[in-house]
C-alpha positions as CSV (number, residue, x, y, z in Angstrom):
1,X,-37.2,-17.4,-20.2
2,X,-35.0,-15.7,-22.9
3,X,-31.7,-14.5,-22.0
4,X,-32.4,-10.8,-22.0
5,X,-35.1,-11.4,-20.0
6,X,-32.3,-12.9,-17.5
7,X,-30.4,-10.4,-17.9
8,X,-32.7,-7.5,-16.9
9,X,-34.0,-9.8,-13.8
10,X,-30.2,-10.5,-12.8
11,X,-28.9,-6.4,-12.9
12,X,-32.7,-5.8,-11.3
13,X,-31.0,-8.4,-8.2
14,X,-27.7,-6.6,-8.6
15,X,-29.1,-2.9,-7.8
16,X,-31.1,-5.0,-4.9
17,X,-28.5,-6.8,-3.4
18,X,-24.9,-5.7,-4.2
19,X,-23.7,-8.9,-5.3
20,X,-24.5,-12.2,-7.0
21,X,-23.3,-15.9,-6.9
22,X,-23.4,-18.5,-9.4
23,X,-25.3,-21.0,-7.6
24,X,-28.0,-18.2,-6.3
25,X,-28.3,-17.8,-11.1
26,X,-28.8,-21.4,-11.3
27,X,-31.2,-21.2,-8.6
28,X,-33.5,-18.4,-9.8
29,X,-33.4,-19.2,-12.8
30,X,-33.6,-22.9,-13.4
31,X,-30.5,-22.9,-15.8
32,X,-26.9,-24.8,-15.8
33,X,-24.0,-23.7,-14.2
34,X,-23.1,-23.2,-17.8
35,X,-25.4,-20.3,-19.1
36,X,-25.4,-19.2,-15.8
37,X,-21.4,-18.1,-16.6
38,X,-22.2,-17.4,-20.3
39,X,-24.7,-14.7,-19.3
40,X,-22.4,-13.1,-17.0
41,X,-19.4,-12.9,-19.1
42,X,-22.1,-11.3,-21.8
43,X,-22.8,-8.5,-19.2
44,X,-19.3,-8.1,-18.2
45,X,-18.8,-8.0,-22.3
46,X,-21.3,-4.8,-22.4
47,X,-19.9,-3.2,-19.4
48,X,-22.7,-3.8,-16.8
49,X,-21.0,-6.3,-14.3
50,X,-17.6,-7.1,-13.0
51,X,-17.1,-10.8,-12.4
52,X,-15.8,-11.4,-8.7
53,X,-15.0,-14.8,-7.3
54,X,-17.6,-17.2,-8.2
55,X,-20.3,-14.1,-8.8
56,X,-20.7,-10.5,-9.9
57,X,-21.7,-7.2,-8.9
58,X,-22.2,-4.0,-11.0
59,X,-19.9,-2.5,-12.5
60,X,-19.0,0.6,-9.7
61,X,-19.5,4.1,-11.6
62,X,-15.6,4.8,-11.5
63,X,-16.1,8.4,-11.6
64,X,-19.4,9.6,-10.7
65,X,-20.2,10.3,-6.7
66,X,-23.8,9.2,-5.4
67,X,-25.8,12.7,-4.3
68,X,-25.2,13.1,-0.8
69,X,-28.5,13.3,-0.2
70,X,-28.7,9.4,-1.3
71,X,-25.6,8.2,0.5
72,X,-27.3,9.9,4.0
73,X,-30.5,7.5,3.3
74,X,-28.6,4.7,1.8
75,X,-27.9,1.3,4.1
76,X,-28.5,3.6,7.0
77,X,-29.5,0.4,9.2
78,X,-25.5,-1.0,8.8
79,X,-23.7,2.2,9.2
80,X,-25.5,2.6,12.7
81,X,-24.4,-0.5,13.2
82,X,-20.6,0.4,12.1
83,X,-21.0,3.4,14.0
84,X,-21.9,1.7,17.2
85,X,-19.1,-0.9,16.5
86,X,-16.6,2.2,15.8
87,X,-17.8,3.8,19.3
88,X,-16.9,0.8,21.2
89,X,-12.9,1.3,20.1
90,X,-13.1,5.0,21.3
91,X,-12.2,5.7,24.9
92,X,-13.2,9.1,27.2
93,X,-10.6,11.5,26.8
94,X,-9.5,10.2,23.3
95,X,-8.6,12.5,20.8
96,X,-9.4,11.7,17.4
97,X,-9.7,12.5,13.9
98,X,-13.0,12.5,12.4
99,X,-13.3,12.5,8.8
100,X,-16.0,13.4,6.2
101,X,-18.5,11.0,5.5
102,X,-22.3,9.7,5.7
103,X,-21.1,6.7,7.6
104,X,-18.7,8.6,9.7
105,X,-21.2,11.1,10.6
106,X,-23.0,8.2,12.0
107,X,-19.9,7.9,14.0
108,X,-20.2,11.1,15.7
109,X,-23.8,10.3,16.5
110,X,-22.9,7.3,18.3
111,X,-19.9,9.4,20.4
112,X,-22.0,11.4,21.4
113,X,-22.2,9.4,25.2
114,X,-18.4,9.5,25.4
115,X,-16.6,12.2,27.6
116,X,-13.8,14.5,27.4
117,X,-13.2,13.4,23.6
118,X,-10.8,16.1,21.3
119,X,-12.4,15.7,17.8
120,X,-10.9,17.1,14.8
121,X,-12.6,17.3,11.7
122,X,-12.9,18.4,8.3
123,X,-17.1,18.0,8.0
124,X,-19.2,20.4,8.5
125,X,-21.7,18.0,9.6
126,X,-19.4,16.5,12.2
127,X,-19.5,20.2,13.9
128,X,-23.3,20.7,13.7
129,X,-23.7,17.1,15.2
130,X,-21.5,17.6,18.0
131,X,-22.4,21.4,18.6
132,X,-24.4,20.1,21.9
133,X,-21.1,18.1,23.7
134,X,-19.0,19.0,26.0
135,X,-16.1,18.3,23.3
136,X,-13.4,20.1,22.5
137,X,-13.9,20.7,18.7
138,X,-11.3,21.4,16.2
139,X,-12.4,22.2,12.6
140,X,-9.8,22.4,9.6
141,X,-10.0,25.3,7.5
142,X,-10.0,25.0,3.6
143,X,-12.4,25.2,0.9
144,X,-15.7,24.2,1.2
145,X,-17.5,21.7,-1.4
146,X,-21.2,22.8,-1.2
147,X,-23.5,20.3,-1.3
148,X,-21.0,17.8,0.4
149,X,-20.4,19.8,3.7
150,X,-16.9,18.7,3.7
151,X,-13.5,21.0,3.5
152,X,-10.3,20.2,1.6
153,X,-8.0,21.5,-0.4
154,X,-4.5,22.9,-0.5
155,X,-5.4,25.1,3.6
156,X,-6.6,21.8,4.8
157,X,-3.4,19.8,3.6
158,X,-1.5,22.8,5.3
159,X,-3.3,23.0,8.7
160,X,-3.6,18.9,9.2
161,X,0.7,19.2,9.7
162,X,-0.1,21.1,13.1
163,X,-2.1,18.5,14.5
164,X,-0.6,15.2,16.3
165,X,-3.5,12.3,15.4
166,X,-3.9,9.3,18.0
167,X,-7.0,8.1,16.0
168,X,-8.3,8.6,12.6
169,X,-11.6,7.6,11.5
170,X,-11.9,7.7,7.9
171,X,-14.5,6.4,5.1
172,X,-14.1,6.0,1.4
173,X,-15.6,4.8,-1.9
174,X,-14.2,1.8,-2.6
175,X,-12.1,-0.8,-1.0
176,X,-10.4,-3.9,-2.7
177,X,-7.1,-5.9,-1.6
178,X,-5.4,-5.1,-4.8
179,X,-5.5,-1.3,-4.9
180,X,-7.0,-0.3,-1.3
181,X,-8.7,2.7,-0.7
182,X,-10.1,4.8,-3.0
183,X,-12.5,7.8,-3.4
184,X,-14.6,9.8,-6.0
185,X,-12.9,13.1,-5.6
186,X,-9.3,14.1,-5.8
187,X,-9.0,16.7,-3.0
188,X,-10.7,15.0,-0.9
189,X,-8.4,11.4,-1.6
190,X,-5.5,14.0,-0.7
191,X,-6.4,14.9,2.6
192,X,-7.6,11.4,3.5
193,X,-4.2,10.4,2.3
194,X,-2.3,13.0,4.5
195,X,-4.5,12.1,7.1
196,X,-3.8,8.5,6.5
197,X,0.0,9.1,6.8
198,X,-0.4,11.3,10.2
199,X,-2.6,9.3,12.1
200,X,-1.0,6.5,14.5
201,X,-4.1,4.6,14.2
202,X,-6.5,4.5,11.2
203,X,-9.9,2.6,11.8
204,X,-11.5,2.7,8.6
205,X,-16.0,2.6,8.6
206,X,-17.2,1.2,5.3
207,X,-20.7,-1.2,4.9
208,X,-20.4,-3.7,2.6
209,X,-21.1,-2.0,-0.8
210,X,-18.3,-0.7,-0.5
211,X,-15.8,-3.9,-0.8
212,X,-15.1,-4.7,-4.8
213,X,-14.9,-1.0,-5.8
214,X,-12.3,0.7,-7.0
215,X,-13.3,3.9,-7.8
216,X,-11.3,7.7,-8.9
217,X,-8.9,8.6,-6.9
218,X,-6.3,6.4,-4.8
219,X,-5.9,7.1,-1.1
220,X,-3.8,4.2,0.5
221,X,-2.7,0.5,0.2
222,X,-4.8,-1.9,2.9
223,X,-1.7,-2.2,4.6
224,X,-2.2,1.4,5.9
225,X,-5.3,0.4,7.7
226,X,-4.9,-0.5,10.9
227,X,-8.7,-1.7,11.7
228,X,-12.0,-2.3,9.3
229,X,-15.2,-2.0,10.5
230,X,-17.8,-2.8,8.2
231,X,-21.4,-4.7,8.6
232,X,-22.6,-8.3,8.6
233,X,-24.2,-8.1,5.3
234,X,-20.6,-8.7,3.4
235,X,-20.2,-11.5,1.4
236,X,-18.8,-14.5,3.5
237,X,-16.1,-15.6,0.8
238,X,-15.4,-11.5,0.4
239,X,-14.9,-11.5,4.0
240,X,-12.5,-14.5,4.3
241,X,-10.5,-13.5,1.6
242,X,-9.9,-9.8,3.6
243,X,-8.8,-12.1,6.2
244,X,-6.7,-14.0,4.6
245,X,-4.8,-11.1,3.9
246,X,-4.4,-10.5,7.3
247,X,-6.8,-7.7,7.2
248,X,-8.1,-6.5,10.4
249,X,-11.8,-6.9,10.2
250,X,-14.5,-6.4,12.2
251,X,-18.1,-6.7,11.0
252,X,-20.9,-4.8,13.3
């Protein structure tokens, strides 16, 4: 096989599966450990991959937010899964903060047998998911972002000092252990960041993909996080090293 033929099957594997390892190169392809790192550092060369430990995955689009109408479709099977997970760590009568997000809209669903709960959120889609509970609902005003369903902005900023937060359930873009938590768009980071510093307990719901990006906008350091719930299809040596930073981690 010539190499760009490898190289086409190996970002073809990459858009399938999120990330690759060395050994799973050598074994599709029938080649020594050898090429196997000289093709990768070629696409890392043109921009295509990222080299992580002992693989690679593709190189995240830094500034450039998947349509929402992708996201809701995309890995729908884990975020139930987190969602379900996330549900378990949320008591009747809580009251919690419940931020914007396709995977954290999955969270709502999955709340929806829980009683008493206060929810505060800034997603539209929270409210029209919850519209049929017996919850007390508490939406933040600011500017919407069409398309998204989510509200942010300078108001929001403004109106999230009047609230007290127990819990905060938050998603993101990207998550590594050098940088934390990042996002795609500014005003959105900066309420997730001031929810971030309100909250007494942050439980963050991310699948998999997620882990190895660092995208836009910076929200918080891991540190910040008190809990990470993500699904069983992370990479194992990702995993461990999360938890050898002491990272709370949970995977549904």
């Amino acid at each position: 096989m010539l190499p760009q033929e490898r190289y086409n099957k190996l970002i073809e594997y990459l858009q399938e599966h999120e990330i690759i390892k060395i050994d799973q190169i050598v074994s599709l392809f029938d080649i020594s450990i050898e090429t196997a790192r000289r093709d990768l550092n070629h696409l890392e060369k043109e921009g295509i991959i990222k080299k992580i430990y002992g693989g690679a995955t593709l190189m995240a689009p830094e500034a450039k937010e998947p349509a929402t109408s992708d996201r809701l479709s995309r890995n729908l099977a884990e975020k139930t899964e987190i969602a379900r997970k996330c549900a378990d760590f949320i008591k009747d009568g809580d009251s919690i903060l419940l931020e914007v997000g396709t995977t954290t809209l999955q969270v709502a669903k999955a709340l929806k047998e829980k009683r008493n709960l206060t929810v505060i959120t800034n997603s539209i889609h929270v409210v029209n998911e919850l519209m049929d509970t017996d919850f007390d609902i508490y939406v933040i005003g600011g500017k919407v972002r069409h398309g998204e369903g989510s509200v942010s902005g300078a108001l929001t900023m403004f109106e999230l000092e009047n609230f007290q937060i127990s819990k905060a359930i938050i998603g993101g873009g990207g998550l590594t252990l050098e940088r934390g938590l990042s996002d795609y768009n500014i005003e959105e980071a900066l309420v997730r960041k001031k929810v971030v510093e309100k909250a007494k307990e942050v439980i963050l719901v991310v699948d998999h993909s997620k882990f190895g990006r660092d995208v836009l906008a910076h929200i918080c350091p891991i540190t910040a996080i008190d809990l990470v719930i993500t699904d069983r299809n992370l990479n194992a040596e990702l995993a461990a090293e999360f938890e050898s930073a002491n990272v709370n981690l949970v995977l549904a």
